[in-house]
KOLZAKE-316831 format. One record per residue (C-alpha): residue number from 1; residue in three letters; x negated, y, z negated. Coordinates in Angstrom, 3 decimals. Example, Ala and Ser with C-alpha at 12.3 -4.5 7.8 and 13.67 -1.06 7.14 Angstrom:
% residues 2
<rec><seq>1</seq><type>ala</type><x>-12.300</x><y>-4.500</y><z>-7.800</z></rec>
<rec><seq>2</seq><type>ser</type><x>-13.670</x><y>-1.060</y><z>-7.140</z></rec>
% end
This chain:
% residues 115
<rec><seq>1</seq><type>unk</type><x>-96.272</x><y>86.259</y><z>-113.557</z></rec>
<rec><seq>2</seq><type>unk</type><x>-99.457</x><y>86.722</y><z>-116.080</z></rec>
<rec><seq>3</seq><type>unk</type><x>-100.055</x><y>83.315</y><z>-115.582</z></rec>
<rec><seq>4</seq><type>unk</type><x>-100.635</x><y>83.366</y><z>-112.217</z></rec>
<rec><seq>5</seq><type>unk</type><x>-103.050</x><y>86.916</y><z>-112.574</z></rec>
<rec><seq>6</seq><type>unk</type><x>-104.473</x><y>84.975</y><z>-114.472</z></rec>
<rec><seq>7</seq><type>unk</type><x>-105.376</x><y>82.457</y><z>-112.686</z></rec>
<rec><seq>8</seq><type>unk</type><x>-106.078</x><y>84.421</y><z>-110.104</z></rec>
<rec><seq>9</seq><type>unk</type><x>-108.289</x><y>86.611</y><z>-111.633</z></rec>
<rec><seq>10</seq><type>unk</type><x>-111.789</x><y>86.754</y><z>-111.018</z></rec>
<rec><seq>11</seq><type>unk</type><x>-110.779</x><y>85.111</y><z>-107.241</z></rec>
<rec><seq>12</seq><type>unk</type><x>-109.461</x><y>88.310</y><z>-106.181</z></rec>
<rec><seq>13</seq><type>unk</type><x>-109.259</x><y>92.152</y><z>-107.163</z></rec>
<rec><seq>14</seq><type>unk</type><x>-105.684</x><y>92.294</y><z>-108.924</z></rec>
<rec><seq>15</seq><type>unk</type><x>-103.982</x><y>95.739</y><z>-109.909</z></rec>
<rec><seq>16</seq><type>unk</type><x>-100.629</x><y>96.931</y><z>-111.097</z></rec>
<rec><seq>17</seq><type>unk</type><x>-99.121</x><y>100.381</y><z>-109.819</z></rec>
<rec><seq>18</seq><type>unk</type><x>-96.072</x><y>100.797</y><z>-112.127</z></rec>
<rec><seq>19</seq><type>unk</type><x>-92.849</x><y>103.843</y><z>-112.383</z></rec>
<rec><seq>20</seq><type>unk</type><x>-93.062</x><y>103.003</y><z>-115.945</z></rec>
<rec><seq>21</seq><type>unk</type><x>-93.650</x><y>106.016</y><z>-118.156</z></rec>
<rec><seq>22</seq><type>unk</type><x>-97.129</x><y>106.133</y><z>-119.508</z></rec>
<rec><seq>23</seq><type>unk</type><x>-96.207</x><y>104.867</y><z>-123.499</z></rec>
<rec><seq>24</seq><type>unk</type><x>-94.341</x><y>102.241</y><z>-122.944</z></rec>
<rec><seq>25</seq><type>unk</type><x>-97.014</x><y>100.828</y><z>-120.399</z></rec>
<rec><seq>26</seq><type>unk</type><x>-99.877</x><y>101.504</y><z>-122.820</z></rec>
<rec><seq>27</seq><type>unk</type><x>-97.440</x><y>99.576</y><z>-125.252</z></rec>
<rec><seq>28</seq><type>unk</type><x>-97.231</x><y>96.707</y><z>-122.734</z></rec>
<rec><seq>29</seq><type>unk</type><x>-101.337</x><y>96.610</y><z>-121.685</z></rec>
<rec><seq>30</seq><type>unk</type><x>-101.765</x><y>96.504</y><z>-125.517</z></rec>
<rec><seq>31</seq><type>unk</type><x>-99.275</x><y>93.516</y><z>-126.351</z></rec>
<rec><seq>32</seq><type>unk</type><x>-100.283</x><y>91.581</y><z>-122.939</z></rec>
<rec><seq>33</seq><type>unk</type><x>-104.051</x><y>93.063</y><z>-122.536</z></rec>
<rec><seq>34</seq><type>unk</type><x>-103.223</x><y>93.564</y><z>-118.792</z></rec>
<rec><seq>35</seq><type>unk</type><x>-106.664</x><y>95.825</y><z>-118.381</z></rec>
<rec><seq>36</seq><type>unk</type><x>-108.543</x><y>92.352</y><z>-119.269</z></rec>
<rec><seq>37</seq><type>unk</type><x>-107.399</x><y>90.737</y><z>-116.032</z></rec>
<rec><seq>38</seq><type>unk</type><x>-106.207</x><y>93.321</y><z>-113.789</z></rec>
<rec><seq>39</seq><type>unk</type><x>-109.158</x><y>95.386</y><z>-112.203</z></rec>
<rec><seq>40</seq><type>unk</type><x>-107.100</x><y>98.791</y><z>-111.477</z></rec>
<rec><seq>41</seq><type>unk</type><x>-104.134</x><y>99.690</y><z>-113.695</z></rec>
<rec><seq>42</seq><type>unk</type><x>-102.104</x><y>103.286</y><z>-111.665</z></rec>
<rec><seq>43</seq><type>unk</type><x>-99.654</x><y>104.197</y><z>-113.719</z></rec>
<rec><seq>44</seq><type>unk</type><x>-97.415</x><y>106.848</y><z>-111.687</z></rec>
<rec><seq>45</seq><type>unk</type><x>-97.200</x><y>109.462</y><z>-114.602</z></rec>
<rec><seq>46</seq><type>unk</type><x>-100.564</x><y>109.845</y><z>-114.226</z></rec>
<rec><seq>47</seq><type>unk</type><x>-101.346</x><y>110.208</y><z>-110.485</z></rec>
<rec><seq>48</seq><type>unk</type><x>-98.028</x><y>112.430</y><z>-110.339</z></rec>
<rec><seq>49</seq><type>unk</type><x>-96.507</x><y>110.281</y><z>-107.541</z></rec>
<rec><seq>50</seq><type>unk</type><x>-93.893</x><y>107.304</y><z>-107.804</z></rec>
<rec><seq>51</seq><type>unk</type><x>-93.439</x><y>104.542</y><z>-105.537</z></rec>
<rec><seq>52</seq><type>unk</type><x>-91.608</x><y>106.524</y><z>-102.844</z></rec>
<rec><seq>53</seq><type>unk</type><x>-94.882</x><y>108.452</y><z>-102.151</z></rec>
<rec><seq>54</seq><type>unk</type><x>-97.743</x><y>106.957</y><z>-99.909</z></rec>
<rec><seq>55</seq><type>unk</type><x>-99.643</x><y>108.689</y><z>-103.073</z></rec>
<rec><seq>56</seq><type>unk</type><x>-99.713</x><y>106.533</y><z>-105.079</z></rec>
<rec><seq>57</seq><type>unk</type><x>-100.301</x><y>103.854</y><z>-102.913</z></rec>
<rec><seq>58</seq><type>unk</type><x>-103.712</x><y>105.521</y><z>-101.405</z></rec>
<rec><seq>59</seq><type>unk</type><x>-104.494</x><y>106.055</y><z>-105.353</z></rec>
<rec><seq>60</seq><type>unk</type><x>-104.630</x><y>101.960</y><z>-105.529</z></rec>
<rec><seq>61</seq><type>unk</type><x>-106.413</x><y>101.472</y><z>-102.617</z></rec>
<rec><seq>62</seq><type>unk</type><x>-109.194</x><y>104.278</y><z>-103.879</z></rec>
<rec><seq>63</seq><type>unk</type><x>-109.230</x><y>102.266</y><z>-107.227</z></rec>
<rec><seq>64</seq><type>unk</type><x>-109.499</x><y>98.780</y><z>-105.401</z></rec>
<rec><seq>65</seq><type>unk</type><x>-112.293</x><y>100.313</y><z>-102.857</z></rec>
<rec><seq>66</seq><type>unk</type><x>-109.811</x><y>98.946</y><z>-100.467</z></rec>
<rec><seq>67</seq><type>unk</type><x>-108.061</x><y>99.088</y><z>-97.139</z></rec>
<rec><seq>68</seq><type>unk</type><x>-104.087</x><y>98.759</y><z>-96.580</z></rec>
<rec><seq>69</seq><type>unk</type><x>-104.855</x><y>95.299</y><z>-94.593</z></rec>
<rec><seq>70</seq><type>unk</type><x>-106.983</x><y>93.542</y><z>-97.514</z></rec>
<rec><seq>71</seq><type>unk</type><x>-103.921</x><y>93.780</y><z>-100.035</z></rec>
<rec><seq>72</seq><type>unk</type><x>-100.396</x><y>92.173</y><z>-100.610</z></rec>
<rec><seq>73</seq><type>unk</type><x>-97.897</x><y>94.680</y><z>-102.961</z></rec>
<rec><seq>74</seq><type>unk</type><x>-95.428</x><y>92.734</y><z>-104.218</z></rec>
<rec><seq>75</seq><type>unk</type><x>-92.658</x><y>94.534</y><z>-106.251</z></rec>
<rec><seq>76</seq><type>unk</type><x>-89.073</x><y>93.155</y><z>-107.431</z></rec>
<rec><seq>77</seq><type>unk</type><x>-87.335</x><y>95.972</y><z>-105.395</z></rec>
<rec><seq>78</seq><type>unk</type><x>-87.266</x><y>96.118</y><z>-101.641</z></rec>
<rec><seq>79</seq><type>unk</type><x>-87.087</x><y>99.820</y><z>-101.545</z></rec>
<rec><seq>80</seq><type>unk</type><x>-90.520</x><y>99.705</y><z>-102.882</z></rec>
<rec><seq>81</seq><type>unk</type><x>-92.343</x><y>97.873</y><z>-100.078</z></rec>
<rec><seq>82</seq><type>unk</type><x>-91.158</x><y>100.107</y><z>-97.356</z></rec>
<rec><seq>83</seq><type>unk</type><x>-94.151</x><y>102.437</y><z>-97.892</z></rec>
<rec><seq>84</seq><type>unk</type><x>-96.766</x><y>99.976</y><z>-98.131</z></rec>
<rec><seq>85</seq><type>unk</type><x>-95.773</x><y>98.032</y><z>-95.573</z></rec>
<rec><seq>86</seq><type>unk</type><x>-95.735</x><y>101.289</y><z>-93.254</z></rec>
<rec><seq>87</seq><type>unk</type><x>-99.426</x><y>101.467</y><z>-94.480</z></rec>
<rec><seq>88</seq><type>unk</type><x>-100.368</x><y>97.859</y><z>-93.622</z></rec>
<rec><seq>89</seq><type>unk</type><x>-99.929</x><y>96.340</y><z>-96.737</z></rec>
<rec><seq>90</seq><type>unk</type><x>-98.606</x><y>92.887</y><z>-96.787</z></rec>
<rec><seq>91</seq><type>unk</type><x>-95.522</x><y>92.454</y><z>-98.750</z></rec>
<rec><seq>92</seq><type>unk</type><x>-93.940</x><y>90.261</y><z>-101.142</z></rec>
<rec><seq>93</seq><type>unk</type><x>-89.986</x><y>90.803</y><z>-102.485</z></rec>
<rec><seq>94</seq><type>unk</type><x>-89.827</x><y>88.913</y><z>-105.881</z></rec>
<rec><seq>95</seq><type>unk</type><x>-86.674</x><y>88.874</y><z>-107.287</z></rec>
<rec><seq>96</seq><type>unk</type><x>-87.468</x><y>89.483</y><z>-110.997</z></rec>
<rec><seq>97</seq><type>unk</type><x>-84.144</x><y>87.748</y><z>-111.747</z></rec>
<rec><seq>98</seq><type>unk</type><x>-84.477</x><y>84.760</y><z>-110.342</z></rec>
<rec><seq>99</seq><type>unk</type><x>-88.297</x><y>84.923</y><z>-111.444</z></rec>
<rec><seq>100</seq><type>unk</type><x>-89.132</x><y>81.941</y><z>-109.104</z></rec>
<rec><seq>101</seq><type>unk</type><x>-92.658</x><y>81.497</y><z>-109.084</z></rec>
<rec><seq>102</seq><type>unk</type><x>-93.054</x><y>78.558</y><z>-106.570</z></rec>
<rec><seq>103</seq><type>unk</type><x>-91.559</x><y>80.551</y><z>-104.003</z></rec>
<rec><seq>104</seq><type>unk</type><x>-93.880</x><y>83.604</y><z>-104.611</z></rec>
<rec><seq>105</seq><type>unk</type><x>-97.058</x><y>81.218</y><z>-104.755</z></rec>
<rec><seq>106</seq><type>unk</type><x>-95.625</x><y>79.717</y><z>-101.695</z></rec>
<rec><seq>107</seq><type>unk</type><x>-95.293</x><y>83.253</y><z>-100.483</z></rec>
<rec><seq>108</seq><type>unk</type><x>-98.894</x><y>84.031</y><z>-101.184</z></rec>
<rec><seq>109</seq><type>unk</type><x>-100.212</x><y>81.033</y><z>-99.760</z></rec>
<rec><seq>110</seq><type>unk</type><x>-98.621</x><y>81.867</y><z>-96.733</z></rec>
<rec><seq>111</seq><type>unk</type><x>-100.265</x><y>85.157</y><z>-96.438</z></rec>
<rec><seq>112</seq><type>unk</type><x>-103.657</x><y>83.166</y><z>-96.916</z></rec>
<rec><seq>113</seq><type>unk</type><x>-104.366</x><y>83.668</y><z>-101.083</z></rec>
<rec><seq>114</seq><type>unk</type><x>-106.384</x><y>81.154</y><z>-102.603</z></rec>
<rec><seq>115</seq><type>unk</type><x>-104.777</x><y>79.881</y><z>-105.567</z></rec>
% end
């Protein structure tokens, strides 16, 4: 999956909205440096909302100066697209599992992402 931000980056705006708590992903951005390829980092302990709140979805799109239509949210648990999707985000399942990154290129492709 970071290879792919990365090669997407700079192509496209690319952010993360994450449920985890706010050390552990601080511990992740460190290890990875996530905040030198990804242009909006909303970490849900911050904006006081999870994923099961249009909140925190309308917190990305003020951080991407975006609108619902110009983004894709892809998240590893289906439950987690229903809001977005409700707010005209395209969606992407990715079973985290199975991590199969063809299919999720494929996937993006589809929806018209340069790669």
């Amino acid at each position: 999956m970071l290879n792919l931000a990365r090669k997407l980056h700079g192509k496209h705006k690319l952010g993360i909205i994450t449920d985890n708590n706010k050390e552990r992903f601080d511990l992740l951005n460190k290890e990875w440096k996530l905040s030198d390829f990804f242009d909006c980092i909303i970490v849900s302990a911050e904006i006081g909302a999870k994923k099961d709140s249009a909140l925190i979805f309308e917190a990305a799109l003020d951080c991407m100066k975006a609108v619902p239509k110009e983004c894709i949210f892809i998240d590893n648990n289906r439950r987690n697209l229903k809001i977005p999707e409700k707010m005209g985000f395209a969606t992407i399942f990715h079973n985290h599992e199975k991590n199969d990154m063809a299919l999720l290129v494929k996937e993006l492709k589809r929806i018209g992402v340069k790669i």
